[in-house]
N, C-alpha and C positions, 0 to 999 in steps of 0.2 A: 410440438415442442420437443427438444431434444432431452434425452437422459442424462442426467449431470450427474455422477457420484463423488463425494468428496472422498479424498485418503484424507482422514485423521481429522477430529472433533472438536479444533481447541477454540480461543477465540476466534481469530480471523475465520475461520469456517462457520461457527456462528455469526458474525454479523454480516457475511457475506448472505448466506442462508435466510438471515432474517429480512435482511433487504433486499433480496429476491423475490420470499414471498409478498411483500409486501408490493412488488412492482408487479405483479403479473404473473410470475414464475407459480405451476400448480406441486404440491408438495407432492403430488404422485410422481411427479417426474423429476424427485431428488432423491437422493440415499446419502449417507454415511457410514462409511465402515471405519470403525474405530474399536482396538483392542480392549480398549478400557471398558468393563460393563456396568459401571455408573454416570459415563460419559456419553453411552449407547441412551440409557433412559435419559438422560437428561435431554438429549438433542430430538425424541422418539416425542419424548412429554411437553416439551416446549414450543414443538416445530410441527408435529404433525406426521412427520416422516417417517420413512420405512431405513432401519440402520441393519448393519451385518456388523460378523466379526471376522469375517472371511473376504479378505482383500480381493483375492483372486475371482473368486465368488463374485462380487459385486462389480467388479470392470467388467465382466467379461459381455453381457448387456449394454455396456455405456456407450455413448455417442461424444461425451465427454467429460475425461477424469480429472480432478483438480487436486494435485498434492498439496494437501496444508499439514507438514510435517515441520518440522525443527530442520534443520540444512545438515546438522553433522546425524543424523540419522538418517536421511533419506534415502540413501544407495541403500543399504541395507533393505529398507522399507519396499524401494520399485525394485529393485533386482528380479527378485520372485516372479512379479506380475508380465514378464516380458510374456510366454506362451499366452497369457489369457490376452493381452492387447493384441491379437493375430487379426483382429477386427480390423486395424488402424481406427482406435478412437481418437480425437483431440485429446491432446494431454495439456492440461494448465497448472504451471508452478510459481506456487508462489513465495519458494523458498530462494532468500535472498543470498546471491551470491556462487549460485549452483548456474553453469555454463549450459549452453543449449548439448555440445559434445558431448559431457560427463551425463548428463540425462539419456541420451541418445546410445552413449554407452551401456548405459543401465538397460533400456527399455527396447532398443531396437532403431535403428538409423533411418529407417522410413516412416517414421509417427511424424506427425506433424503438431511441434511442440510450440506453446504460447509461454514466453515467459512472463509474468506479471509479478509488477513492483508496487503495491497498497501499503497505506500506511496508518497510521494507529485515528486517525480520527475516522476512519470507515466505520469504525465499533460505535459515533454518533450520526453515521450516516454524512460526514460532510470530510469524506478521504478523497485522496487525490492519487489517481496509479497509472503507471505506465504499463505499456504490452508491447509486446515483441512475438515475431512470428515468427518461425524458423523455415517454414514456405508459406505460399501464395493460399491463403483461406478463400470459402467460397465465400458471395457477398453473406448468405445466411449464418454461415458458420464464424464469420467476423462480427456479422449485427449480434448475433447470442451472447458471444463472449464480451463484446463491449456492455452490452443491457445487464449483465452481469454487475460488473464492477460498478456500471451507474447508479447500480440500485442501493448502491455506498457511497456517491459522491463523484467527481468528475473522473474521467476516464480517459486517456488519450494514445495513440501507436505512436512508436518509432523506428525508425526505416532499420535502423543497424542494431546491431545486438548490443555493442558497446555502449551505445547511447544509456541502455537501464541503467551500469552503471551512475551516467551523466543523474539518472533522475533517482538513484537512493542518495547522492549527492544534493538533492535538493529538497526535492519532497517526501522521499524513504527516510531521510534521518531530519529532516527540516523542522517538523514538530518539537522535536527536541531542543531547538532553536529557539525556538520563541519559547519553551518552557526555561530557558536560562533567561533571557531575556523579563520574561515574568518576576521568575527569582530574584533577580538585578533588580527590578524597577520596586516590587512589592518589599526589598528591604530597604533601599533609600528613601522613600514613601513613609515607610516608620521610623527613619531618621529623619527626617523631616517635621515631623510630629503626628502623623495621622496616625490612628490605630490601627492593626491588624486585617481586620475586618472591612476596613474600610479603602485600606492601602490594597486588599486584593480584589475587592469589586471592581473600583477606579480601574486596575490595572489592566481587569478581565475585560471589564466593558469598554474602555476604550479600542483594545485588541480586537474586538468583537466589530467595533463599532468603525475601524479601519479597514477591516477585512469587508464589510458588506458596502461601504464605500466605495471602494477600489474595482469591486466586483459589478459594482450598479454604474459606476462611471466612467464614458469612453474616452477619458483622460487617463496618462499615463503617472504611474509615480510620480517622477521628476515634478509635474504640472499639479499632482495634488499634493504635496511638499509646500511648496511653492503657494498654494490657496491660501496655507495656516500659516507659512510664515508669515508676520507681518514686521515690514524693514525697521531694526532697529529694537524690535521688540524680544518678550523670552525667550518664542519658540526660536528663533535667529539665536539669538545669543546660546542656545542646544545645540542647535546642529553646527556651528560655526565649532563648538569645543569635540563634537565627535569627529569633525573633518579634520580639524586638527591634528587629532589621535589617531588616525587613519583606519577609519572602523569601515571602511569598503576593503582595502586591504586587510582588515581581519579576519572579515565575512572569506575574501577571495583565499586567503590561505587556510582557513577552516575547511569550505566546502572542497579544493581540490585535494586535504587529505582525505577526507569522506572520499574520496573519487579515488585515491591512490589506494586504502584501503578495502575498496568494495575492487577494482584489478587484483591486488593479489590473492582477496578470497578466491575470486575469477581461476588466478592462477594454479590455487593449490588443490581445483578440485579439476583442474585438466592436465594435471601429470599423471 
């Protein structure tokens, strides 16, 4: 098994951590180095691992580094570590919005860097992430990194680097979607008359109960749409007033600003 150390202790590093070891991954062959030294025990105490406070230190053994830092702190953070990555370890970042270049400027232009896009349900194990490779991995060194991220939830490549963008546009910021959506429905729900309580279970478990749905059957949207309407009836008479409103068009100029705003982060960290 290869040596994974993370840069930096926050969530995403724990629930990654956690759902590793939980898939197979052995905690000998994890680290965290992290400056904070109540962020050290906490990950040491919880996890089982072996943590530094010395970045350098800790890559310099690795097989593969995962930055889970904050994005406007990160050059700062890899700068340093370029001498100790003279190994060529895998580098995985999973700081949104940082380009393969400006990494590669940081750390050295021959690593071979994985950029990964997870998103906030990984912390219940059921996240959704994109990867991108900056070269050709060996089949082991792409089976490791994918069993990674699985061990949070589905996990998938794409061919082009611009694509990540494509996917904080959907599934990097997309949570937060259906959390408006929540909002929306669990306060018309108490206008309606139901109570609180009851307005957000309804709303949770039907979400819940769409999502395992969708996932179980080799029917597409449109076709399970289509199942619960019945002609003439409520659910019609719903979607007929969102069609209306033109709420595919909302959805479609929503997510391409997600998409135009994850380009100019793109942009502002390769000048």
């Amino acid at each position: 098994m290869s040596k994974i150390v993370f840069i930096g202790g926050g969530n995403m590093a724990s629930c990654l951590i956690g759902g590793m070891l939980a898939n197979g991954f052995s905690k000998q062959d994890i680290m965290v180095s992290e400056p904070n030294k109540a962020s050290r025990q906490r990950m040491a105490s919880t996890y089982g691992i072996s943590t530094a406070a010395d970045n350098n230190l800790a890559v310099s053994q690795a097989d593969i580094v995962v930055l889970a830092v904050k994005p406007q702190v990160l050059g700062a953070v890899v700068s340093p570590l370029a001498l100790a990555l003279d190994h060529k370890p895998i580098v995985v970042s999973i700081a949104a919005g940082i380009p393969v270049n400006a990494l590669q400027n940081w750390m050295g232009n021959d690593l071979k860097i994985v950029r990964a896009m997870p998103n906030t349900p990984a912390m219940v194990k059921t996240g959704a992430t994109g990867l991108f490779a900056s070269q050709t991995l060996s089949a082991d060194q792409q089976s490791v990194i994918e069993k990674m991220f699985r061990a949070v939830g589905y996990a998938c490549w794409v061919d082009k680097e611009a694509q990540i963008d494509a996917v904080t546009a959907v599934s990097g910021s997309g949570p937060a979607y259906f959390f408006l959506i929540y909002e929306a429905m669990q306060k018309v729900a108490q206008e309606l008359g139901l109570d609180s309580t009851t307005s957000s279970q309804l709303t949770l478990h039907t979400a819940l109960g769409a999502a395992r749905l969708a996932l179980a059957s080799d029917k597409d949207p449109c076709a399970l749409r289509k199942q619960v309407t019945s002609p003439g009836g409520t659910t019609q008479a719903a979607i007929e007033s969102f069609q209306v409103q033109g709420l595919e068009d909302v959805f479609r100029t929503a997510m391409t600003s997600a998409l135009d705003r994850a380009k100019e982060m793109s942009n502002e960290f390769s000048d």
